[in-house]
N, C-alpha and C positions, 0 to 999 in steps of 0.2 A: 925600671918599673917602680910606682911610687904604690908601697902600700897601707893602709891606715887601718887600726882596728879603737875602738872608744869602748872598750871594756880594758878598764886599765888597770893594775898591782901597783897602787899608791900611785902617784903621777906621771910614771913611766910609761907606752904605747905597750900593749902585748899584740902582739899581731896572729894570735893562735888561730884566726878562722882563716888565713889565708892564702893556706898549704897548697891549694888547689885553686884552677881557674875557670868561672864558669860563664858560659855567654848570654845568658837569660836567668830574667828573675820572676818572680809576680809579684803583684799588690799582696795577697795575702796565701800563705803559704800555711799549711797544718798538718805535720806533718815527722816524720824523721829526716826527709830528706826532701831539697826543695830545690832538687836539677837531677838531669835525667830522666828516669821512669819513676814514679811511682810507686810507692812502698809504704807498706804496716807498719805499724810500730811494734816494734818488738814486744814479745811477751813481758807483763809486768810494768813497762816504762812509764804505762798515765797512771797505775796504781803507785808507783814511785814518788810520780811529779804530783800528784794529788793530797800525798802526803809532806809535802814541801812549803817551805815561806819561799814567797818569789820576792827576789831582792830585784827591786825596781831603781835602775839608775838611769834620769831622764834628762833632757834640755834645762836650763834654766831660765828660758824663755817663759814658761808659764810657775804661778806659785806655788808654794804646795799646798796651800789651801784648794786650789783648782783643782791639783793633781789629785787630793782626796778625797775632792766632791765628786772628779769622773770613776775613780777607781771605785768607790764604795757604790757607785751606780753599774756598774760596768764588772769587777771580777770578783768572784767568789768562788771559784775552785778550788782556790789553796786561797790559805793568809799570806801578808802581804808586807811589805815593810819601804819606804822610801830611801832613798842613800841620795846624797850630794855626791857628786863624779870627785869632788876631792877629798873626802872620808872615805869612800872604797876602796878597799885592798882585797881582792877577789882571794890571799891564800886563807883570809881570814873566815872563809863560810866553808871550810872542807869536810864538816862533820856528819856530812850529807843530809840534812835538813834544810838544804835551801836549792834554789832555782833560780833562776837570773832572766831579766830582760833591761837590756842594755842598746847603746848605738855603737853601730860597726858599719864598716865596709870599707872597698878598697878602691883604687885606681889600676886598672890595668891597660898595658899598650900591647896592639897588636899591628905586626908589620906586614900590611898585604901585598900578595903577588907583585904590582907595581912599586911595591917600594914604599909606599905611602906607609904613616905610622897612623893607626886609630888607637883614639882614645875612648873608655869606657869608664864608667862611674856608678858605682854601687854603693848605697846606704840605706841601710835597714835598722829595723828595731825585732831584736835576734830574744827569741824565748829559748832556753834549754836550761840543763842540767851536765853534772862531772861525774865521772866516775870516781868518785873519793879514794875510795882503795887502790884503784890501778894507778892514779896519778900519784897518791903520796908513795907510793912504790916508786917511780919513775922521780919524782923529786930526790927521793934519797938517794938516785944517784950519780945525781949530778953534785956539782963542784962550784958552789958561790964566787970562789974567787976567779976562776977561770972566764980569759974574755968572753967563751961560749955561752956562759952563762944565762945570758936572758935570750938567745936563739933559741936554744936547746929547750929552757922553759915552756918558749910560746910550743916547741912541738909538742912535748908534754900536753899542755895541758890541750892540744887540740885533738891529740888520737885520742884521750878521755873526754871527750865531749859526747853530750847525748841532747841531739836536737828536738824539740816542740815545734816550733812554730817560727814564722816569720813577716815581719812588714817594709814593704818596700814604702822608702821615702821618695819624694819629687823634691828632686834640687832645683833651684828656682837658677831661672839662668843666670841673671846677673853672679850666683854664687860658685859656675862653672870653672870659672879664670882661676879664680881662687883655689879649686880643689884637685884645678891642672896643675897648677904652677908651683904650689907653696908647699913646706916641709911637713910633716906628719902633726908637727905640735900647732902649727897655725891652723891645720884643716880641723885637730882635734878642740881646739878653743871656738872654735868658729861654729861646727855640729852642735856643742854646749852651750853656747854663748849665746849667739846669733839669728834671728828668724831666717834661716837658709833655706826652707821646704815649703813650699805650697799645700804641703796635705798634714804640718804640721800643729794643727789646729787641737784645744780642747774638747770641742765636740768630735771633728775626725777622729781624734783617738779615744775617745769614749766609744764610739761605734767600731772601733776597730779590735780595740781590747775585748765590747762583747762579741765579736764574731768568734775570736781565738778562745771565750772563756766558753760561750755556748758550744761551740765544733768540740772541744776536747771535752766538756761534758759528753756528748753523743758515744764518745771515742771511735771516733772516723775522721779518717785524713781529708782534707782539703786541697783537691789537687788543684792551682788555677791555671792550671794552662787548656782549664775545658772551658765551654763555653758554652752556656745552660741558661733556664729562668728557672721562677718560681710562679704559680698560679697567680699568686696575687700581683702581680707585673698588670694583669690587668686594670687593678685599680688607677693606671693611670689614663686609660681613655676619656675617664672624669677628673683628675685632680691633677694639679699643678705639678710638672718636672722641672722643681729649682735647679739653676744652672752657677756654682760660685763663679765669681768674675773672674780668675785664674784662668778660666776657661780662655778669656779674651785676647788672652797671649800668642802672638804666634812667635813660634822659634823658628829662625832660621838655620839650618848645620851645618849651610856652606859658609856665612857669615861668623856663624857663632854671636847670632845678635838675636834680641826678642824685644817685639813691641806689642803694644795691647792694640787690637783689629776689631772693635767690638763690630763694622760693618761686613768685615770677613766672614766676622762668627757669625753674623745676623745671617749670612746670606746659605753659610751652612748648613745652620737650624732651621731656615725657613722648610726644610725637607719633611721635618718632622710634621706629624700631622694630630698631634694633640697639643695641648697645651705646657705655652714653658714660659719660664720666668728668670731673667738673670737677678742675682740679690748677692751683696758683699758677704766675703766669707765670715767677718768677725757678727753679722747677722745672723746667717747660716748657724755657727759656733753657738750662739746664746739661745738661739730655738732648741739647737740638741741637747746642749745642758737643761734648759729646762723641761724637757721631756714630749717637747711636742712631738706630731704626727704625721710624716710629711717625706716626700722624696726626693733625692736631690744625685741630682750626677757626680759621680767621681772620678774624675782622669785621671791616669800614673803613666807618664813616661818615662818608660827604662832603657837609657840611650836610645834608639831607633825602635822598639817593643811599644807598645803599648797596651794598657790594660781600661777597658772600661768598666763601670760596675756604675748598676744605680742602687739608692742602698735607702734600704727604710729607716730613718732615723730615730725613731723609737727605740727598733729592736735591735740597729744595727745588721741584719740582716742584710747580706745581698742578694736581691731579686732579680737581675740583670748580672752578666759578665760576660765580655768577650774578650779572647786576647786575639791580638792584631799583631803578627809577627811584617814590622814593616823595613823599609828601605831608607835609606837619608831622604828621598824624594816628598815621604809622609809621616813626619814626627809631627803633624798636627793633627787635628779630629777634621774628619773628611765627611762629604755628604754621603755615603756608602755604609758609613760605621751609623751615622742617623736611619738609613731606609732601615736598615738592621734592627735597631730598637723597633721600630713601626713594626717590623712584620712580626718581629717578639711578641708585643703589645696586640694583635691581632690573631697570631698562635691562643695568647692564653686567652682572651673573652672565646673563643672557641671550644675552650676547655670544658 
């Protein structure tokens, strides 16, 4: 089992989030815990993280001039501080004044009935918090020089972990071979490095940061595995449902192959009965940084999962979500998940 964590102690892997193994994720997660059931946050923990610097360590894909024009747009819960993945050293924030969002996830294999091995693939951008005191308790005592040393670590510092929040990344296929195949330090240069995600966009995560900054203002968890609107869903009976061209992909999972179908997608969407628009994502991108006003579809597929969300780009807000717990037969967006918007969309003008 191949597993990767991108929250790193100087340039080493820590793999702390990985103690456990879980079969579903969402797009946007708010929460303490983001599998299984459902759960509060504990007493005190947003007054915790409220009082915190979130040490933000991100892709190098985008600048940080970008990265400070979405943030100062986007999070103001707590102050904030940028890190490059190769100046962080996570023992270096223990004095509990800080909070972290970083990139993780892992690979896991699972052997079914028939013998068959499945593969799964999880990468996110992980908000939380350490228990400072319980972990520097647990660090003292342990033994540096001991082979154990950096296993023992990652457990450490994962039974002190206090989760926030969660974003689920879309690995872009071409980058699947790569995150099957290759050793932890190629996936982990690759996640940093490399345009690998479809939803890893400057406006996507402007809208994404304010969902996570707005939800924990509220202080109410985010469960996404429901599947809800909001009133103004209606406003699309009149106004355009941008489609990024991502959309136009279809993946194959008996192949492990993906080509752009944009007559496939045409013939799916025809279902829809309001108005839509395909437009490129780096479009898409420069409307939301500049604050326009407008909706646009977002797809996350989580191995065979998926998650739909149409989202107001202003506020970042999602108006729309469904999750769609599917089969290898439907990792694409089907005409069914389109009627779904519609009769959404026909729910709220009713309203």
């Amino acid at each position: 089992m191949t597993k990767f964590n991108f929250i790193s102690i100087k340039y080493s892997l820590i793999s702390f989030a990985l103690l456990f193994f879980i079969n579903s994720f969402s797009q946007v997660s708010i929460g303490p815990r983001h599998v299984g059931k459902s759960k509060k946050f504990p007493k005190e923990r947003l007054g915790k993280f409220k009082n915190t610097e979130t040490i933000f360590v991100l892709s190098d894909i985008i600048d940080t001039e970008t990265y400070e024009k979405l943030l100062s747009d986007s999070w103001d819960i707590t102050s904030y501080q940028l890190v490059k993945r190769e100046d962080f050293n996570l023992l270096n924030y223990l004095d509990g004044n800080y909070s972290f969002a970083n990139l993780e996830g892992y690979h896991k294999q699972k052997q079914m009935k028939s013998g068959a091995i499945v593969d799964y693939i999880y990468i996110y951008i992980n908000f939380f918090m350490l228990d400072n005191e319980g972990l520097k308790k647990d660090i003292k005592k342990l033994d540096p020089e001991s082979k154990k040393y950096e296993r023992k670590l990652n457990k450490a510092i994962s039974s002190n972990r206090e989760n926030i929040a969660r974003v689920d990344l879309f690995p872009k296929d071409t980058f699947l071979p790569t995150a099957l195949s290759s050793d932890t330090s190629v996936i982990m240069d690759s996640i940093y490095s490399r345009d690998v995600f479809y939803n890893y966009k400057s406006g996507f995560l402007k809208n994404y940061f304010q969902k996570v900054n707005d939800q924990l203002k509220t202080g109410e968890e985010y469960w996404m595995y429901d599947n809800d609107y909001l009133p103004e869903l209606k406003n699309l009976s009149k106004q355009t449902l941008y489609i990024p061209n991502y959309h136009l992909i279809k993946y194959n999972p008996w192949k492990m192959t993906a080509k752009e179908d944009k007559d496939d997608f045409k013939d799916t969407f025809d279902s829809y009965d309001y108005k839509f628009e395909f437009q490129d994502e780096d479009e898409i991108d420069r409307r939301i940084l500049a604050g326009e006003e407008f909706y646009y579809l977002r797809f996350v597929r989580v191995n065979s999962q998926k998650f739909i969300h149409i989202v107001n780009s202003k506020t970042g807000e999602i108006v729309y979500r469904n999750y769609v717990a599917g089969m290898l037969s439907s990792y694409n967006l089907k005409k069914r998940h389109v009627k779904d918007i519609n009769s959404h969309i026909k729910k709220a003008l009713k309203k």
